[in-house]
N, CA, C and O atoms as a GROMACS GRO file, in nm:
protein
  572
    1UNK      N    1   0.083  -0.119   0.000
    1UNK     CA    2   0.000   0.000   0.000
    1UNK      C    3   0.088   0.126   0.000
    1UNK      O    4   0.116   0.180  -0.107
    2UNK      N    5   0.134   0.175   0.122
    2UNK     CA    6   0.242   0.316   0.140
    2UNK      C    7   0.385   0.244   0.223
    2UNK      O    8   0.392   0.143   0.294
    3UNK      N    9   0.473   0.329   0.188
    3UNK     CA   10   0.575   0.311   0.246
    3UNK      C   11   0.601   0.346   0.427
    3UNK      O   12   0.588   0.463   0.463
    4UNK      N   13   0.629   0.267   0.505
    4UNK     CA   14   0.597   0.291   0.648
    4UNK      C   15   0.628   0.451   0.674
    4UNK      O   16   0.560   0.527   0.743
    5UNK      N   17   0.751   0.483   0.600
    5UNK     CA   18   0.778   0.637   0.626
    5UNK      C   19   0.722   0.722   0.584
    5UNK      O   20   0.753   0.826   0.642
    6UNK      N   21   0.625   0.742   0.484
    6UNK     CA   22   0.520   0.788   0.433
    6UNK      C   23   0.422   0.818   0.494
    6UNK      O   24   0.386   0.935   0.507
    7UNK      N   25   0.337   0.681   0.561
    7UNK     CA   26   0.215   0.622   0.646
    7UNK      C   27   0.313   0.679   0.767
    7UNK      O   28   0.223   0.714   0.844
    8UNK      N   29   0.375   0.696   0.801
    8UNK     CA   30   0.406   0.782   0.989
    8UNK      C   31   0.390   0.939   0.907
    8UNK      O   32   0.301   1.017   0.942
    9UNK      N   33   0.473   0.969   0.812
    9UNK     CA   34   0.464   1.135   0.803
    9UNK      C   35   0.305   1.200   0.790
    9UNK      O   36   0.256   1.292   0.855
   10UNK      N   37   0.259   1.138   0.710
   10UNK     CA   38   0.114   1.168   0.707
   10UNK      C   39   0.043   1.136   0.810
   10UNK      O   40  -0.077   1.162   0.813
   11UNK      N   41   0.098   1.082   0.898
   11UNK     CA   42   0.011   1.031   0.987
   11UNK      C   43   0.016   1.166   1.145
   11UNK      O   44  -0.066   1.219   1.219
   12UNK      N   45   0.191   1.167   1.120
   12UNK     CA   46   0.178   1.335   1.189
   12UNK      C   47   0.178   1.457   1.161
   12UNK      O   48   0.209   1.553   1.232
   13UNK      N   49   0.130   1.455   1.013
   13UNK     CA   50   0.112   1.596   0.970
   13UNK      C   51  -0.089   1.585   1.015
   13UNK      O   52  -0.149   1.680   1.066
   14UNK      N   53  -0.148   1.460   0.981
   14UNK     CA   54  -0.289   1.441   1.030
   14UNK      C   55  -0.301   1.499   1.146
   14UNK      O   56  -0.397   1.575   1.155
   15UNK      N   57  -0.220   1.485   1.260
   15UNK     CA   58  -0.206   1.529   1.448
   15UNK      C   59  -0.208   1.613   1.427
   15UNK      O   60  -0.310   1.674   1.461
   16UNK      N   61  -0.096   1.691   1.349
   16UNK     CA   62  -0.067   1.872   1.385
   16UNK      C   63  -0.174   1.942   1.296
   16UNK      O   64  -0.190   2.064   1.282
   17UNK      N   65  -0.263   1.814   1.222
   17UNK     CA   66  -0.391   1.943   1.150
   17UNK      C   67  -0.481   1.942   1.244
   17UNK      O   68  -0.554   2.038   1.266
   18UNK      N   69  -0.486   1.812   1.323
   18UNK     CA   70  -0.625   1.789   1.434
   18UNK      C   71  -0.601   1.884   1.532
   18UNK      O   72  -0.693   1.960   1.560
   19UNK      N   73  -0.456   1.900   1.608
   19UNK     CA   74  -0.457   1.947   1.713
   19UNK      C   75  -0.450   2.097   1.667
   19UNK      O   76  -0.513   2.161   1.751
   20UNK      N   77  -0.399   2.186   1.564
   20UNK     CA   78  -0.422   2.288   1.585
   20UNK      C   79  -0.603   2.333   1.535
   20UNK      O   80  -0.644   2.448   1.552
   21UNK      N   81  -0.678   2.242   1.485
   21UNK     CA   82  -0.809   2.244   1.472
   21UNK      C   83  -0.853   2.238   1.587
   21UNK      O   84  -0.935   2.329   1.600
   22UNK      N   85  -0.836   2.149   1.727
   22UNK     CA   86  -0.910   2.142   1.829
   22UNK      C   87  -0.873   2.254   1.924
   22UNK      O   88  -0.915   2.257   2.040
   23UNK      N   89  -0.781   2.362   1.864
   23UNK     CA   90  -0.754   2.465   1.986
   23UNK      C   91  -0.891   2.580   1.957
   23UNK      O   92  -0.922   2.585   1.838
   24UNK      N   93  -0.934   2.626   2.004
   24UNK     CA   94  -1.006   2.744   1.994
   24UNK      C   95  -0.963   2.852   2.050
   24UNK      O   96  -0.931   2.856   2.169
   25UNK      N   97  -0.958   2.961   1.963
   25UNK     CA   98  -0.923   3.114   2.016
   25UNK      C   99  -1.016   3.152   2.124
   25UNK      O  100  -1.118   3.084   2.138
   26UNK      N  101  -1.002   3.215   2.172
   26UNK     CA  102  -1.089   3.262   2.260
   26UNK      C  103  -1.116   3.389   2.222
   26UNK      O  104  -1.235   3.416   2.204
   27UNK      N  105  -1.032   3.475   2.205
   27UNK     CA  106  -0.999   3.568   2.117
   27UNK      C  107  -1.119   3.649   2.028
   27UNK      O  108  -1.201   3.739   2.044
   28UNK      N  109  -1.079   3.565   1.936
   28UNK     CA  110  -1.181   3.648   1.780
   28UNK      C  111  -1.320   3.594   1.859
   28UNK      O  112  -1.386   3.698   1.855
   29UNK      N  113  -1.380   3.523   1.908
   29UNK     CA  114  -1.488   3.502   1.880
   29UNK      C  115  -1.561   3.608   2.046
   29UNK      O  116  -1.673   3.653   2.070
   30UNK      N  117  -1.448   3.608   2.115
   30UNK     CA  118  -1.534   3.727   2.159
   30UNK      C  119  -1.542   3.854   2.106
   30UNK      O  120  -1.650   3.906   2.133
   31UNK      N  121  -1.466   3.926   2.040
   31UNK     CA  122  -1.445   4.069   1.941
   31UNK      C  123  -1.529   4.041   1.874
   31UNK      O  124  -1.607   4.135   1.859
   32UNK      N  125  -1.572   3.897   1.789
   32UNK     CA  126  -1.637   3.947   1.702
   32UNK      C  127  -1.808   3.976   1.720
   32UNK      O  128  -1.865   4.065   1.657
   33UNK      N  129  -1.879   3.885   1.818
   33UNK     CA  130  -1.997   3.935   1.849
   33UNK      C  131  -1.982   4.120   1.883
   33UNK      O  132  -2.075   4.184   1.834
   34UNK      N  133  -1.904   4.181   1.941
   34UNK     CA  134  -1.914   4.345   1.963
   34UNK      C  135  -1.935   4.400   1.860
   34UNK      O  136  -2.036   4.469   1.846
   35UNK      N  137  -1.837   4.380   1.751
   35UNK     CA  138  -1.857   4.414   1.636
   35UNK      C  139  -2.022   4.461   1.525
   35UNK      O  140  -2.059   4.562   1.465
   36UNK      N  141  -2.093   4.288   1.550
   36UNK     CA  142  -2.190   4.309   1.510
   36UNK      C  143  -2.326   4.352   1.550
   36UNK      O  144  -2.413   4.380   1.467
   37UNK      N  145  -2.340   4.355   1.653
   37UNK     CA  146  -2.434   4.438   1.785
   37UNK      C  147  -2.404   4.551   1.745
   37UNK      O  148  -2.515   4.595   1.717
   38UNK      N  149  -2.308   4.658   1.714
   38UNK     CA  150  -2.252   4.778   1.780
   38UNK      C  151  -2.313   4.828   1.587
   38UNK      O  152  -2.402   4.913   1.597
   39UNK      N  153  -2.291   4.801   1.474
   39UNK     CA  154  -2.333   4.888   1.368
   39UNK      C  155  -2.437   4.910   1.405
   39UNK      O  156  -2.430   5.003   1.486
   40UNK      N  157  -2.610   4.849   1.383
   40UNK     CA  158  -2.724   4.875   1.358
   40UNK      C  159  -2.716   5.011   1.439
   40UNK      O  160  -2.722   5.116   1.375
   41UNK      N  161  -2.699   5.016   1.643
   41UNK     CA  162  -2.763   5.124   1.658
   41UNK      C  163  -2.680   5.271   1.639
   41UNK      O  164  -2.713   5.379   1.689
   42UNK      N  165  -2.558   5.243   1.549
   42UNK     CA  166  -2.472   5.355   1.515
   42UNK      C  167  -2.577   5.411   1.411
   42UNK      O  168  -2.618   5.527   1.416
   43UNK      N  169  -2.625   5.298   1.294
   43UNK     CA  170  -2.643   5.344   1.158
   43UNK      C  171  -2.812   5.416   1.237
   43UNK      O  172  -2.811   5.525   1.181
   44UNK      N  173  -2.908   5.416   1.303
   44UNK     CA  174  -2.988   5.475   1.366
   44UNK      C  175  -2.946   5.586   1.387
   44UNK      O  176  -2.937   5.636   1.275
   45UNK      N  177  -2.916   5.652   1.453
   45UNK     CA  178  -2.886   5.802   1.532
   45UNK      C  179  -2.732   5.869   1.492
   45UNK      O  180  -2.657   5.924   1.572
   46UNK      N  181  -2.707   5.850   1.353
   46UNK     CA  182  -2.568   5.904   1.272
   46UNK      C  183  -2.623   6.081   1.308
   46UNK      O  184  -2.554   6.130   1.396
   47UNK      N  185  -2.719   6.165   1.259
   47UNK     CA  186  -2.739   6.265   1.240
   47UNK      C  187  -2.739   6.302   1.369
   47UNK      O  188  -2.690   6.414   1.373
   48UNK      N  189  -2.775   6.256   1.502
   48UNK     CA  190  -2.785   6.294   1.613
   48UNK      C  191  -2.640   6.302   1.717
   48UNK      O  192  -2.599   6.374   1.808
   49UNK      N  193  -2.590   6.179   1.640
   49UNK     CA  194  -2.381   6.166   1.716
   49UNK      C  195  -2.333   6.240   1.631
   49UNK      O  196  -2.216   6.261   1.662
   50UNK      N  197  -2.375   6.316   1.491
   50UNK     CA  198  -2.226   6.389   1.448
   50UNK      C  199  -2.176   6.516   1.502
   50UNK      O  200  -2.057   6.549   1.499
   51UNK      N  201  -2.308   6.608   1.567
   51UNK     CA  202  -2.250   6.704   1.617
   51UNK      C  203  -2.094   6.640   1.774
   51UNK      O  204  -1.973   6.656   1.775
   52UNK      N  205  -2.181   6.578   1.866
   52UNK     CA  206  -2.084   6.596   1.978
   52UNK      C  207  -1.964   6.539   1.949
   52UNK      O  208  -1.860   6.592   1.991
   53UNK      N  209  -1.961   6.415   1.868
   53UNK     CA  210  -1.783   6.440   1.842
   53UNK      C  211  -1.730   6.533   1.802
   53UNK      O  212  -1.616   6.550   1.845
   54UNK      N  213  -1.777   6.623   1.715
   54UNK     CA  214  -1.683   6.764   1.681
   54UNK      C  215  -1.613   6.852   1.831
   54UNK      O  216  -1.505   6.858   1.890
   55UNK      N  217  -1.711   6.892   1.841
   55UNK     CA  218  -1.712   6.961   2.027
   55UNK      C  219  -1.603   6.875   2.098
   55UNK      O  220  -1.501   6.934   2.136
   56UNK      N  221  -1.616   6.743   2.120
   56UNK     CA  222  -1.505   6.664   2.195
   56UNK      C  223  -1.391   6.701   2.164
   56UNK      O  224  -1.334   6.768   2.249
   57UNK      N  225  -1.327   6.677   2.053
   57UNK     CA  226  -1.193   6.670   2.000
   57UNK      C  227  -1.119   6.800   2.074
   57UNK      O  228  -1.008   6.789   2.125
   58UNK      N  229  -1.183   6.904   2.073
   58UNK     CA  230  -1.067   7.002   2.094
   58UNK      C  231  -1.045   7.007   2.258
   58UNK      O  232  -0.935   7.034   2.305
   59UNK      N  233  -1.148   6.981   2.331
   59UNK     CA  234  -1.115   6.967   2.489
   59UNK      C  235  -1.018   6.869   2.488
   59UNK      O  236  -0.935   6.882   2.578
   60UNK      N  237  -1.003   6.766   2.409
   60UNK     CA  238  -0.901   6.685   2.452
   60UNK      C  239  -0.769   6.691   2.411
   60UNK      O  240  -0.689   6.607   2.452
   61UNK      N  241  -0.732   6.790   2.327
   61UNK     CA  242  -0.601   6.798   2.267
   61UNK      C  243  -0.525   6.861   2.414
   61UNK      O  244  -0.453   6.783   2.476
   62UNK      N  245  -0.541   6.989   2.461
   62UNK     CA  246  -0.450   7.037   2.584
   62UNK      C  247  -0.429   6.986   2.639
   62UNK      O  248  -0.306   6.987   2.641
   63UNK      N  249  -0.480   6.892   2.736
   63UNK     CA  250  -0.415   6.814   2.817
   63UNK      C  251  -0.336   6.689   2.800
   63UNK      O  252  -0.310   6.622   2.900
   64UNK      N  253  -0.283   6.641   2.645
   64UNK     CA  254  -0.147   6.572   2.608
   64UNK      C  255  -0.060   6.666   2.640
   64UNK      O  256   0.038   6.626   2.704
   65UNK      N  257  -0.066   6.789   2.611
   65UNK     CA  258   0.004   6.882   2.585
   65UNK      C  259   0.090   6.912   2.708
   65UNK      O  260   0.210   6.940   2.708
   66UNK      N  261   0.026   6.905   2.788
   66UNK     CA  262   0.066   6.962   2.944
   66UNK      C  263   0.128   6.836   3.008
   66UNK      O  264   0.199   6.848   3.108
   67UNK      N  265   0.109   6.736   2.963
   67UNK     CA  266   0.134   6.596   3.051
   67UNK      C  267   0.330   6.606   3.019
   67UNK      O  268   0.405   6.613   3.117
   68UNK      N  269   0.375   6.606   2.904
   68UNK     CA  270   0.489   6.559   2.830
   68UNK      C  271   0.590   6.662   2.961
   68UNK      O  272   0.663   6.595   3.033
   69UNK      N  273   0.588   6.807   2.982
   69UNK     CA  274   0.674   6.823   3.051
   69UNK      C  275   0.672   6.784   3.193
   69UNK      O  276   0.786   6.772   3.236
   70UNK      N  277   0.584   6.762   3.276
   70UNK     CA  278   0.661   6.688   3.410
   70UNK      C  279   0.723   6.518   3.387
   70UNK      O  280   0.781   6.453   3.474
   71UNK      N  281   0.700   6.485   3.282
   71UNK     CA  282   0.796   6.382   3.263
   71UNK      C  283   0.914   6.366   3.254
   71UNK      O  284   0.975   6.272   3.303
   72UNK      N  285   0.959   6.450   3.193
   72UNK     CA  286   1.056   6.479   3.198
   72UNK      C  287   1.159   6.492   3.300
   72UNK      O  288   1.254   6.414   3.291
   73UNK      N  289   1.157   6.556   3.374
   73UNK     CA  290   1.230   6.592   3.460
   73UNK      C  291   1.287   6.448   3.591
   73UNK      O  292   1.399   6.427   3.638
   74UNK      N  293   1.174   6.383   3.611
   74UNK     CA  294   1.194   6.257   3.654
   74UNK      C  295   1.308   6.169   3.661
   74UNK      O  296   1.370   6.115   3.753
   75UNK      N  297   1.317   6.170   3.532
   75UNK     CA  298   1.430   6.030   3.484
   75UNK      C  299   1.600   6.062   3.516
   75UNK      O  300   1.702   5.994   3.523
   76UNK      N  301   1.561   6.223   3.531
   76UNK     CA  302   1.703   6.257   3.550
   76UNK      C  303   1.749   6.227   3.685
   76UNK      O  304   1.869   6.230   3.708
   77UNK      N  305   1.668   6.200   3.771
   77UNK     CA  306   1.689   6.159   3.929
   77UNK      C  307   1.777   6.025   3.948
   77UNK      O  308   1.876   6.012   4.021
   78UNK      N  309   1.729   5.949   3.880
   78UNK     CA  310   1.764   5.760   3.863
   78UNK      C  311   1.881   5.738   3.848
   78UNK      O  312   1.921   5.635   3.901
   79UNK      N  313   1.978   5.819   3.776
   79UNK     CA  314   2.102   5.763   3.695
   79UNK      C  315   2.161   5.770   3.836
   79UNK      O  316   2.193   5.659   3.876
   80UNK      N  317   2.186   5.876   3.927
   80UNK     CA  318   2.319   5.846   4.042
   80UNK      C  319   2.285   5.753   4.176
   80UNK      O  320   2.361   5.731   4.270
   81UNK      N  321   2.174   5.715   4.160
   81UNK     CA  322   2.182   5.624   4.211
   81UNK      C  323   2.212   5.480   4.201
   81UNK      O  324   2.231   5.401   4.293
   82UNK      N  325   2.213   5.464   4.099
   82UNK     CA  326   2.288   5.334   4.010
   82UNK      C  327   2.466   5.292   4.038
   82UNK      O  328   2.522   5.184   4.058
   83UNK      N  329   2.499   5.382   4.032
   83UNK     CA  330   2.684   5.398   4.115
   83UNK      C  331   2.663   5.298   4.268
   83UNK      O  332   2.727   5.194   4.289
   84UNK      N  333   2.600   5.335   4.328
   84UNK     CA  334   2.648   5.260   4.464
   84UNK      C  335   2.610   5.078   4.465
   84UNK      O  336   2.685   4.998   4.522
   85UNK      N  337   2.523   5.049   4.414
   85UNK     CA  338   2.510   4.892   4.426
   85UNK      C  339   2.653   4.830   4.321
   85UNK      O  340   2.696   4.720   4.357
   86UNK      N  341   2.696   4.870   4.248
   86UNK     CA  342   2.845   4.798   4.183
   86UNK      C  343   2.946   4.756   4.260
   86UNK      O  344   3.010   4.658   4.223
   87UNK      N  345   2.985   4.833   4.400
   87UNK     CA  346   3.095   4.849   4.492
   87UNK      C  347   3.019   4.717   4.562
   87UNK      O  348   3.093   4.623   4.592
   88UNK      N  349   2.926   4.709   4.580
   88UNK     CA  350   2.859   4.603   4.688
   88UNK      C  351   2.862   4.469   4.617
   88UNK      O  352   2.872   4.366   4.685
   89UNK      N  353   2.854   4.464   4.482
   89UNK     CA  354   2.870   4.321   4.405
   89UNK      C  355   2.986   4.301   4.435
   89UNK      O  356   2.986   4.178   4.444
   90UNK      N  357   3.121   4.343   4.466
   90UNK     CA  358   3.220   4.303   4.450
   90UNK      C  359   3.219   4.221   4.577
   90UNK      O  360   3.189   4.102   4.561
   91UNK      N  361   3.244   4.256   4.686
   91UNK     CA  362   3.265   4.172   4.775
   91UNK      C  363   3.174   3.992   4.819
   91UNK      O  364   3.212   3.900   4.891
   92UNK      N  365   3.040   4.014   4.728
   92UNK     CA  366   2.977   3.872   4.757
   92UNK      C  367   3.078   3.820   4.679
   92UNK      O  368   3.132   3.720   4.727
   93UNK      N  369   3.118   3.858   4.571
   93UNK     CA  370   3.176   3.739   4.456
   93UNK      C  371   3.294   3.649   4.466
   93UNK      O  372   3.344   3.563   4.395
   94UNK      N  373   3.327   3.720   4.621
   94UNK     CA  374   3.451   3.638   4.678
   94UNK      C  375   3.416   3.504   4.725
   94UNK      O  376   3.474   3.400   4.695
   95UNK      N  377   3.273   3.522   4.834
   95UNK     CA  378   3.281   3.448   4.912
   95UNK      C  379   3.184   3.306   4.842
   95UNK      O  380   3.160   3.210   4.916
   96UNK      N  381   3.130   3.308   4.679
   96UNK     CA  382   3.113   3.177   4.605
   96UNK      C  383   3.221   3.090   4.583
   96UNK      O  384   3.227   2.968   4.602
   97UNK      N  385   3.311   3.174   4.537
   97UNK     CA  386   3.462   3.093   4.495
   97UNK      C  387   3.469   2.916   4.548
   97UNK      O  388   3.467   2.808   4.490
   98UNK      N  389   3.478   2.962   4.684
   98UNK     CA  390   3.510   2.833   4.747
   98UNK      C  391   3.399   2.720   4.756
   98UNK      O  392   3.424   2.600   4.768
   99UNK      N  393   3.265   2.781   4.747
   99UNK     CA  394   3.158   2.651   4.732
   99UNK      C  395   3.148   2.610   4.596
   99UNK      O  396   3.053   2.534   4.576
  100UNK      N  397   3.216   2.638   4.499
  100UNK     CA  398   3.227   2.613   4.337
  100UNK      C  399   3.306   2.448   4.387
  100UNK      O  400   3.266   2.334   4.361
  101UNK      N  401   3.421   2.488   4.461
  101UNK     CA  402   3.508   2.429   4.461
  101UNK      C  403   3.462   2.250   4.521
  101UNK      O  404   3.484   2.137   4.477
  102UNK      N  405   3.392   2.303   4.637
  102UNK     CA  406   3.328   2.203   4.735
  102UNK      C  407   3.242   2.073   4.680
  102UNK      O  408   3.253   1.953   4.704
  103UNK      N  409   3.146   2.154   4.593
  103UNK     CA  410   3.072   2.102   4.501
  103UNK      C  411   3.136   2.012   4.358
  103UNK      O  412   3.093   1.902   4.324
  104UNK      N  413   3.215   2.066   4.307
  104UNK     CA  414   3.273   1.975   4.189
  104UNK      C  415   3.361   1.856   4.258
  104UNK      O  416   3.397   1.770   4.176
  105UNK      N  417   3.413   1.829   4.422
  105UNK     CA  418   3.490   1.764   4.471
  105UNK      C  419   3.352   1.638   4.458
  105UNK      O  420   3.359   1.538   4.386
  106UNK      N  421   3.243   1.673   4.540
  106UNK     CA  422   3.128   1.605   4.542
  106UNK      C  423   3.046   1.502   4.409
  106UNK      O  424   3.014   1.388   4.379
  107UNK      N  425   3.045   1.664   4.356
  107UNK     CA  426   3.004   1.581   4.184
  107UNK      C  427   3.069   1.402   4.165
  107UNK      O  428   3.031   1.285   4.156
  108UNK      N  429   3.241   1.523   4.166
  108UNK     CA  430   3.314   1.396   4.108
  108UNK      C  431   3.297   1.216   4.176
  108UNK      O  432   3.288   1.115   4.106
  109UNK      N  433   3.294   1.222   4.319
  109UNK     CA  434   3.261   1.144   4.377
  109UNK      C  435   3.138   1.051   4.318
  109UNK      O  436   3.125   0.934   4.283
  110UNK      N  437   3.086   1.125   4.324
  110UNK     CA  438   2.920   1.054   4.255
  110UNK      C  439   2.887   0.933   4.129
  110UNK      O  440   2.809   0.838   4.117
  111UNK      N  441   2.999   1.000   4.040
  111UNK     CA  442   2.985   0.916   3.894
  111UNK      C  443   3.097   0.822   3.905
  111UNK      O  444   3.133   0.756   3.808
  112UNK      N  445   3.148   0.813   4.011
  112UNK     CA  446   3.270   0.696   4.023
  112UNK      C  447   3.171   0.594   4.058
  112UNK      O  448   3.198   0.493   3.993
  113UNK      N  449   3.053   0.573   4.143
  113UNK     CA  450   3.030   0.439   4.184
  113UNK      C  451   2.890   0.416   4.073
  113UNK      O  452   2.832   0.309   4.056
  114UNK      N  453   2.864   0.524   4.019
  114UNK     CA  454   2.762   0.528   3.908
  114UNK      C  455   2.817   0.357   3.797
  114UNK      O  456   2.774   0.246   3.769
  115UNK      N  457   2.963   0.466   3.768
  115UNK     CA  458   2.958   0.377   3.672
  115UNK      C  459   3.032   0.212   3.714
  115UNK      O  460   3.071   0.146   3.618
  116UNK      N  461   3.045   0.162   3.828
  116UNK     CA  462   3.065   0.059   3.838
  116UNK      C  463   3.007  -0.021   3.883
  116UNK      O  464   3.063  -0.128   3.907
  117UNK      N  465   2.846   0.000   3.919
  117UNK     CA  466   2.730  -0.095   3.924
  117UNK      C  467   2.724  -0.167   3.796
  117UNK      O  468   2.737  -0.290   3.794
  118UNK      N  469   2.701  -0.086   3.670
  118UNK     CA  470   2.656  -0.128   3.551
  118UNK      C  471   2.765  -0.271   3.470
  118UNK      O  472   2.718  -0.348   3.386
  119UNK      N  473   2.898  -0.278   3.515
  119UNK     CA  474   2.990  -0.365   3.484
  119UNK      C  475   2.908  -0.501   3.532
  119UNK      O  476   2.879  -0.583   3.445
  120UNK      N  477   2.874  -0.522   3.655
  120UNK     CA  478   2.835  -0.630   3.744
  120UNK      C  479   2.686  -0.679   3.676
  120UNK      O  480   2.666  -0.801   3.682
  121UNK      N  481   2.591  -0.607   3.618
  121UNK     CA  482   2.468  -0.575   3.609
  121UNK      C  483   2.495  -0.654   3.458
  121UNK      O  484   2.418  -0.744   3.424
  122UNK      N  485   2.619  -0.610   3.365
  122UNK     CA  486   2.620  -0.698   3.248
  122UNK      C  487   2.656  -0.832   3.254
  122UNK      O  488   2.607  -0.895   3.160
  123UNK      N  489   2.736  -0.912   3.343
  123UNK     CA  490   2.783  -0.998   3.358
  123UNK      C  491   2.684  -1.127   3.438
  123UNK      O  492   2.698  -1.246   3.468
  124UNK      N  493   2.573  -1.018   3.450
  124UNK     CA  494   2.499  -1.048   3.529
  124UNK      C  495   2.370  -1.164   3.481
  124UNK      O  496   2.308  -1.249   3.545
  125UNK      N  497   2.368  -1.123   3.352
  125UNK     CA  498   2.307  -1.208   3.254
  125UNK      C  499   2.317  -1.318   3.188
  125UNK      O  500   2.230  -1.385   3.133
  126UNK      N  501   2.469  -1.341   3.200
  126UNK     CA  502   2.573  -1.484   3.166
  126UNK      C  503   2.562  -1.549   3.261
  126UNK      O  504   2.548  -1.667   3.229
  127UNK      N  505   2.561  -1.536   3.353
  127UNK     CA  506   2.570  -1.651   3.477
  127UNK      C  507   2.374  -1.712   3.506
  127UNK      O  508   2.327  -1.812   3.562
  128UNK      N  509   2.315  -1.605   3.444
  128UNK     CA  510   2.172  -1.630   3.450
  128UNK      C  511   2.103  -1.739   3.358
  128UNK      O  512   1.984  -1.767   3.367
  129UNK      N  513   2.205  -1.806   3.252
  129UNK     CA  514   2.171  -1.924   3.184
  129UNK      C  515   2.149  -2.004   3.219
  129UNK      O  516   2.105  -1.994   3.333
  130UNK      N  517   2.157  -2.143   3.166
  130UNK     CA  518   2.099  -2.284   3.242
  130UNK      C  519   2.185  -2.290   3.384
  130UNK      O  520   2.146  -2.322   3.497
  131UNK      N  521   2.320  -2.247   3.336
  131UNK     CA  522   2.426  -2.276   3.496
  131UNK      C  523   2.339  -2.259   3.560
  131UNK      O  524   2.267  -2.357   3.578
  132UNK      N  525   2.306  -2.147   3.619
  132UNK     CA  526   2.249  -2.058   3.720
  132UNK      C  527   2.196  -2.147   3.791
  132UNK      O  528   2.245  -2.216   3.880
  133UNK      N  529   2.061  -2.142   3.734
  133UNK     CA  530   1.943  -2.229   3.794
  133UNK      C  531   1.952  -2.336   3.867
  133UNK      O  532   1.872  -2.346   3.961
  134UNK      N  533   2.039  -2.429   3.848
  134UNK     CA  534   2.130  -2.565   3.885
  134UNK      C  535   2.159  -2.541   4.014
  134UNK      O  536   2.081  -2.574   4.103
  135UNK      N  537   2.288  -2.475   4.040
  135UNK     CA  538   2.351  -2.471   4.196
  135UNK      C  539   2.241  -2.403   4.234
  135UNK      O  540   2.173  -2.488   4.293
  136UNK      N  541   2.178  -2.291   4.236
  136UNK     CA  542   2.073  -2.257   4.307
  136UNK      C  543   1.991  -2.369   4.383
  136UNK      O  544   1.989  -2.389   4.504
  137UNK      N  545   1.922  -2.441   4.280
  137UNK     CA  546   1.859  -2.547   4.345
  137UNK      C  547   1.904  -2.646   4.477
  137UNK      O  548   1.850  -2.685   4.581
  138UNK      N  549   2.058  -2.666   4.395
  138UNK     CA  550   2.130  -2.772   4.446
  138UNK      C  551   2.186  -2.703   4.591
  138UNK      O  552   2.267  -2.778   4.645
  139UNK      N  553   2.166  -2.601   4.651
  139UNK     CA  554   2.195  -2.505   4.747
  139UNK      C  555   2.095  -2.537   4.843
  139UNK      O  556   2.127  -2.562   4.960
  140UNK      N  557   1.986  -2.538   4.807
  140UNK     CA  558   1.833  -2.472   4.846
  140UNK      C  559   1.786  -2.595   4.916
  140UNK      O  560   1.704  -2.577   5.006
  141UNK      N  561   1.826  -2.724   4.887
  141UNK     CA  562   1.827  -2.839   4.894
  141UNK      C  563   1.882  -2.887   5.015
  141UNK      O  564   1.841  -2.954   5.110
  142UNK      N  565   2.018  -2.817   4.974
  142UNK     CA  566   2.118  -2.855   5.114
  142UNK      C  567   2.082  -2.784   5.234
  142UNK      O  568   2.101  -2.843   5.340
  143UNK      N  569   2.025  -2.650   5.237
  143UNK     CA  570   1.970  -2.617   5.353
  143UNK      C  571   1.888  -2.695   5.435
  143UNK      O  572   1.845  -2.649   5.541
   0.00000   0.00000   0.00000
């Protein structure tokens, strides 16, 4: 029929069409009900909303206007205080040094007996043939 590598690729390009099909936005489908509620009662009362947006617009321009300079002045406060925490990094960075040290002594310890279980564990399978079974018995007996 298909080649096995074929029959798997199609088979996970099928997943990544299902699974991004079974996600749902949450998203668009709430925006979009607002959307359609909100024309009809605009297209009703157009002649009655065009005056007060005109009127709005200009009350609201001055006060961007006024906001931009006390900002300013602010930011210039921040920079000297930045100088004093540098002098204070220096002295922790001494006192890691030596637990770097402590720790890699430890590490090393660790993978020494790691890897000499696994020697015993292979050898472990040869003696598990017919031998095995034999003296076992012949042990079990003598007790």
């Amino acid at each position: 029929m298909m080649d096995p590598q074929a029959l798997l690729c199609f088979t996970f390009i099928c997943i990544a069409f299902a699974g991004a099909g079974a996600q749902s936005p949450s998203t668009p489908p709430t925006a979009t009900p607002p959307p359609v509620s909100a024309p009809p009662p605009v297209s009703a009362p157009p002649p009655v909303s065009a005056p007060p947006p005109v009127s709005a617009p200009p009350p609201a321009t001055p006060p961007p206007v006024s906001s931009p300079p006390p900002t300013s002045p602010p930011p210039a406060s921040p920079p000297p205080a930045t100088p004093p925490p540098a002098p204070l990094a220096s002295p922790p960075a001494a006192v890691p040094a030596p637990a770097p040290s402590k720790k890699k002594s430890k590490a090393a310890s660790a993978p020494s007996p790691l890897s000499s279980p696994p020697a015993p564990s292979a050898e472990a399978p040869v003696p598990t043939s017919s031998d095995s079974p034999t003296p076992s018995q012949n042990d079990n007996k003598g007790d």
